[in-house]
Steps between C-alpha positions, in 0.01 A plus 500: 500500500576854331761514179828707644673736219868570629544875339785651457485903476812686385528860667747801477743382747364112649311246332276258702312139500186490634258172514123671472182296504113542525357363780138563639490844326833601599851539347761334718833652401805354701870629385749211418794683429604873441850564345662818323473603134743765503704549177793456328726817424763470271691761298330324179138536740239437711381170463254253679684237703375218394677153543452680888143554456400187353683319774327631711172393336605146505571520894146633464379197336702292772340684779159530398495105419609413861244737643225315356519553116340672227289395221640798262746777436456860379725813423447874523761784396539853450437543118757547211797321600600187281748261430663376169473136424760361268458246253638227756217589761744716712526848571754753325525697833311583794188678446570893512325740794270741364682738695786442298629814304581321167140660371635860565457704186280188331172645527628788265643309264137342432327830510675565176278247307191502742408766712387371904101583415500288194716266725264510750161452288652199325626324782241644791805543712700856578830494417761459774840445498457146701323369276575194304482630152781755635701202650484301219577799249853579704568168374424522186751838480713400765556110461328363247688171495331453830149559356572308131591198670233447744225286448234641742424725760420418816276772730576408840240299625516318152849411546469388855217251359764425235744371760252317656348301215718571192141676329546808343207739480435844534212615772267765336493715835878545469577530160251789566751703646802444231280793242500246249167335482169611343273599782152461314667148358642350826814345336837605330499800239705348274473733241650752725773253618604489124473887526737543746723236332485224814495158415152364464594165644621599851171567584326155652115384485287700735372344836205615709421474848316164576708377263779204590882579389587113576586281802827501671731322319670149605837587619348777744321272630673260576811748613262714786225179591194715392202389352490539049216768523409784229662787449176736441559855323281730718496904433929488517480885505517549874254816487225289270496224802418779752241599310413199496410513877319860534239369714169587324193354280447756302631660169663852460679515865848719542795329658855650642720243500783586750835403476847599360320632186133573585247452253180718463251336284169329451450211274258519176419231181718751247800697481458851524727650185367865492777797527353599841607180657809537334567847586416414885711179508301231552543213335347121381622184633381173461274350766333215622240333223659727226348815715686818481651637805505920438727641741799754533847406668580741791838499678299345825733410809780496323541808656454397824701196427793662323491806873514206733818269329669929508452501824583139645822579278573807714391262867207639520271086452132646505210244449234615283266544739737716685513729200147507487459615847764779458306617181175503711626725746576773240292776381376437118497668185819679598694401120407244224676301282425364123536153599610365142732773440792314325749665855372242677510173225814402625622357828693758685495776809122503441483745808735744300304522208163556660667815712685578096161467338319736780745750470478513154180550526483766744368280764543460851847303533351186743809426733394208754435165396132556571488825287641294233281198541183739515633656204441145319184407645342821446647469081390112442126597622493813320636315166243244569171762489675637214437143321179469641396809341678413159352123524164608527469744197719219287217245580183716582432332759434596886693325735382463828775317745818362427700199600876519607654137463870407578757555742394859567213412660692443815526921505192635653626843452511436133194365470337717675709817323341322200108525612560823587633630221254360235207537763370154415534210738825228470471150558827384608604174412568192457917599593625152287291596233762353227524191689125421519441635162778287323334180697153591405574420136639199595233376739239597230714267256497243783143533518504618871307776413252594254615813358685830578161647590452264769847560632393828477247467699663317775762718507247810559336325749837414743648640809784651228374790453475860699290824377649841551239773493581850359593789763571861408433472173454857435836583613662228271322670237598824534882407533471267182519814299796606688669140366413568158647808480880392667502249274389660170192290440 
């Protein structure tokens, strides 16, 4: 009988359980129990709820136990959110959102002692305001008693594992995103910790995929009926476990992973430091077997996200794929927008600002919700050949297809906006490419399967994935200069 992982995956607005196996060639993936992660705003704010959240993991637990059971546990995140331990093993506060504003202003205050491309070369990561050295640099100007009197931080996945075996540890594929590790050394940079004046000793032991936090302790066990099985760190960074699934064999492949943020990457065996990367924003985060996963952070369906919550506030409740079919039936190429323009970082009337940003930019002013929606598509596939292009002279190498993964996959017209635009073919798929990716390291540590190249391989070889073959591509080209121009690239 095949090992079960339950995994639990932690997304923008719900978090889900999912029990995935191997079995004859095939993952199995059956969902045990969605629930909300939406969070916390206070006037002090935004925070992660978590006493809610990690309820809701034990009911998990509960669940997944009475549907048959599971022979280990993993976590995956979004990167650089934390908690603070205190000396007594309990939190100072609920974790902070990295949409918080309490790092407004704190990524200037640092550029006074380092600029962002010495930032960037030391730490293989571009700056952004999210990230954790920001976070935990409000602190340390903002409330420092907070910071001086914890004992360790926590990255999310790490402190979910916490509560679930009382181990501390810190898994390398997270601590990736935080801009405080040394990419060529695959553990803390310590010397720049002192640097920066942090304390040195909230930083825990690093963890790597494969590898076991702990078991679940006693008194959950005994509390929920489940079974005492390991707690086993897998690539906690919610993008590294998707990579984890792009369904190919080979080396040097291109992925788009598609969700809130998407991620346009490939992954390679070093981090790419030169001032060309920098300068065209990708960055280096940690990846399965201490790989390197190069890739740049573009707004994604966010925007698409952020336009249908507008309108289901205003009774107008589309479904996604009803937005889709109202962009299809729209001309293209009529405006563009830069999709990680900072007007559209923030949730808000994202229809507005896309009609504000056109006009601005002596466009034409899109007025239906198609327009709009075309508008978007039209943008995310442009700003995805405009990658391509800069991937391929960063790494000097040809690239010949690419693979969408993620929850984006379910929008043909994206994917096949996507072939078009970059005139190479797109293999679509798998769609829950974090969930399978987070069990794969798992399984592999449960000896289910060999190695990641032979879930690789069986993931290549399944009914999960679709081609889209490039049309028009000549036309795509010629209105890709048109996009650079509106937008000043």
């Amino acid at each position: 009988m095949s090992s079960k992982v339950l995994v639990f995956d932690f997304g923008a607005s719900s978090a889900r359980a999912m029990l995935v196996s191997y079995e004859n060639s095939k993952f199995k993936l059956t969902e045990v129990h969605r629930f909300e992660n939406i969070p916390i705003h206070k006037d002090s704010g935004i925070y992660w709820d978590i006493d809610y959240l990690f309820s809701e993991v034990k009911s998990s637990l509960s669940i997944a136990a009475f549907m048959g059971g599971f022979d280990a546990v993993s976590i995956d995140t979004w990167g650089v959110d934390f908690g603070l331990i205190n000396t007594d093993g309990t939190l100072i506060e609920n974790p902070h959102h990295y949409r918080d504003e309490r790092t407004f202003g704190i990524p200037e205050k640092l550029k006074k002692h380092i600029n962002d491309y010495e930032l960037f070369v030391k730490t293989g990561v571009q700056p952004m305001r999210i990230n954790t050295i920001y976070q935990l640099l409000s602190l340390k100007y903002n409330d420092i008693n907070d910071l001086f009197k914890a004992e360790r931080i926590l990255l999310m996945p790490d402190l979910f594992a916490y509560m679930l075996t009382g181990e501390i540890r810190s898994e390398y594929t997270m601590a990736s995103t935080t801009q405080l590790i040394d990419p060529n050394m695959h553990d803390w940079n310590y010397d720049f910790i002192e640097q920066l004046e942090l304390p040195s000793r909230l930083f825990p032991k690093m963890i790597f995929p494969g590898e076991k936090y702990g078991t679940v302790k006693q008194e959950l066990v005994s509390e929920l009926n489940i079974p005492q099985v390991p707690v086993i760190a897998v690539a906690g960074h919610d993008t590294a476990s998707a990579v984890v699934s792009v369904p190919c064999e080979y080396n040097d492949f291109l992925f788009i992973s598609c969700g809130t943020w998407t991620l346009f990457g490939t992954e390679i065996s070093k981090p790419i430091l030169t001032r060309k990367a920098y300068l065209s924003g990708f960055t280096n985060e940690g990846g399965i077997n201490k790989t390197t996963t190069f890739l740049k952070n573009i707004m994604g369906l966010w925007l698409i996200q952020e336009s249908r919550r507008y309108y289901a506030l205003n009774n107008k409740k589309y479904s996604y794929s009803e937005l889709e079919s109202f962009a299809s039936k729209c001309d293209s190429f009529k405006c563009f927008i830069n999709p990680n323009d900072d007007l559209f970082s923030t949730p808000d009337d994202m229809p507005l600002k896309i009609q504000q940003y056109c006009k601005d930019t002596n466009q034409f002013i899109p007025k239906t919700i198609g327009e709009i929606m075309r508008c978007i598509y039209d943008s995310l596939s442009m700003e995805f050949l405009r990658s391509y292009e800069n991937i391929s002279e960063i790494t000097g190498k040809n690239y010949r297809f690419i693979h969408m993964i993620g929850g984006g996959t379910k929008d043909a017209l994206l994917c096949q906006s996507t072939a078009n635009a970059l005139g190479i073919p797109v293999f679509a798929g798998p769609t829950e490419a974090t969930a399978i990716g987070n069990a794969i390291c798992s399984l592999i540590s449960l000896g289910e399967m060999k190695d990641i190249t032979d879930a690789r391989k069986s993931l290549e070889q399944s009914d999960m994935i679709k081609k889209y073959v490039p049309q028009n591509t000549e036309i795509w080209a010629l209105k890709y200069n048109d996009y650079l121009e509106v937008n000043g690239f």
